[in-house]
C-alpha positions in Angstrom: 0.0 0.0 0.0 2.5 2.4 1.0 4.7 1.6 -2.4 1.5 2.8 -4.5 1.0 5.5 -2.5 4.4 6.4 -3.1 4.5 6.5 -6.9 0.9 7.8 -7.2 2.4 10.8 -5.1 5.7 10.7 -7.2 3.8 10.4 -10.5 1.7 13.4 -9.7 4.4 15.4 -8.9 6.7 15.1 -11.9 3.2 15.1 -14.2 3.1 18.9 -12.5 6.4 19.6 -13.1 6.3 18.8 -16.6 3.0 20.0 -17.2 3.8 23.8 -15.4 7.3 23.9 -17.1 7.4 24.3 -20.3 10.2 21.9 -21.2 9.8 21.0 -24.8 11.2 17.5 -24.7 8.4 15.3 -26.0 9.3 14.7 -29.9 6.1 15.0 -31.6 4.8 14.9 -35.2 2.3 18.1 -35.8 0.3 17.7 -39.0 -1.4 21.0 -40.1 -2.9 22.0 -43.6 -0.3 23.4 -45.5 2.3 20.6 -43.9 3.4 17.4 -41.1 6.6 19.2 -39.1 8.6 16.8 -36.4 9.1 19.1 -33.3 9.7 18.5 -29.6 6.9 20.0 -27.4 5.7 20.4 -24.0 3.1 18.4 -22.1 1.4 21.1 -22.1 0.8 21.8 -25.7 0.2 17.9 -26.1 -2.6 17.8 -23.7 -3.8 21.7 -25.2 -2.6 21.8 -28.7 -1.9 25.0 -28.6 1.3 27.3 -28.3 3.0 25.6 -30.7 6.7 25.9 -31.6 8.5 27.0 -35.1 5.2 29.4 -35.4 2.6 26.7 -36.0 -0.5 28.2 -36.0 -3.0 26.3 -34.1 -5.8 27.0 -36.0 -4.5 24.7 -38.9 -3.3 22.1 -36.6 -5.2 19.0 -37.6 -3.5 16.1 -35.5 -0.8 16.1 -33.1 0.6 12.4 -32.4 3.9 11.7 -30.3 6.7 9.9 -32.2 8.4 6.6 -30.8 10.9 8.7 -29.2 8.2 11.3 -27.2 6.3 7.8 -26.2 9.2 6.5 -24.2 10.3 9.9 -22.7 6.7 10.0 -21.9 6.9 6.3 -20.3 10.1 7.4 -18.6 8.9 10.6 -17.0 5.7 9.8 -15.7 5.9 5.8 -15.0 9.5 4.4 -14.9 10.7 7.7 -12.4 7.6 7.2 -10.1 8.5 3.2 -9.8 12.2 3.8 -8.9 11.1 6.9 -6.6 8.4 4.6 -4.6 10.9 1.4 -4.8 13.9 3.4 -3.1 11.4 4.9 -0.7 10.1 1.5 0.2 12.9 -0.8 0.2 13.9 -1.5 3.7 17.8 -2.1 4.6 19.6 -4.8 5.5 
């Protein structure tokens, strides 16, 4: 109990950290009208699509999909940090 408690605490934090900073380190591919552009964005503009980079207007955004790369920083940021955050936490010394 206390080990999901942990990562549910440590997932919500780094989720908030990377939603509220606007680190643009999620590779994404941004299709629009006039073109399909590869670009790293924040989790913000993933969840929002909007503020885009490179002066994407996002009016003529169509789709926004992360790339195999954004997927596993994705994966790494908000599942594989919490684990190894609650594990530490957790494991007792011997």
């Amino acid at each position: 109990m206390r080990f999901f408690l942990i990562f549910l605490g440590a997932a919500a934090g780094l989720f908030a950290f990377f939603y509220f900073y606007p680190a643009a380190m999620f590779q994404a591919t941004i299709s629009s009208n006039m073109a399909q552009v590869t670009a790293d964005i924040s989790l913000k503009t993933l969840l929002y699509k909007e503020n885009f980079p490179n002066g994407i207007l996002a009016e003529n955004v169509t789709a926004v999909s992360l790339t195999v790369q954004g997927v596993l920083i994705l994966i790494i940021c908000l599942v594989a940090l919490p684990l190894m955050i609650a594990y530490r936490f957790t494991k007792t010394k011997s």
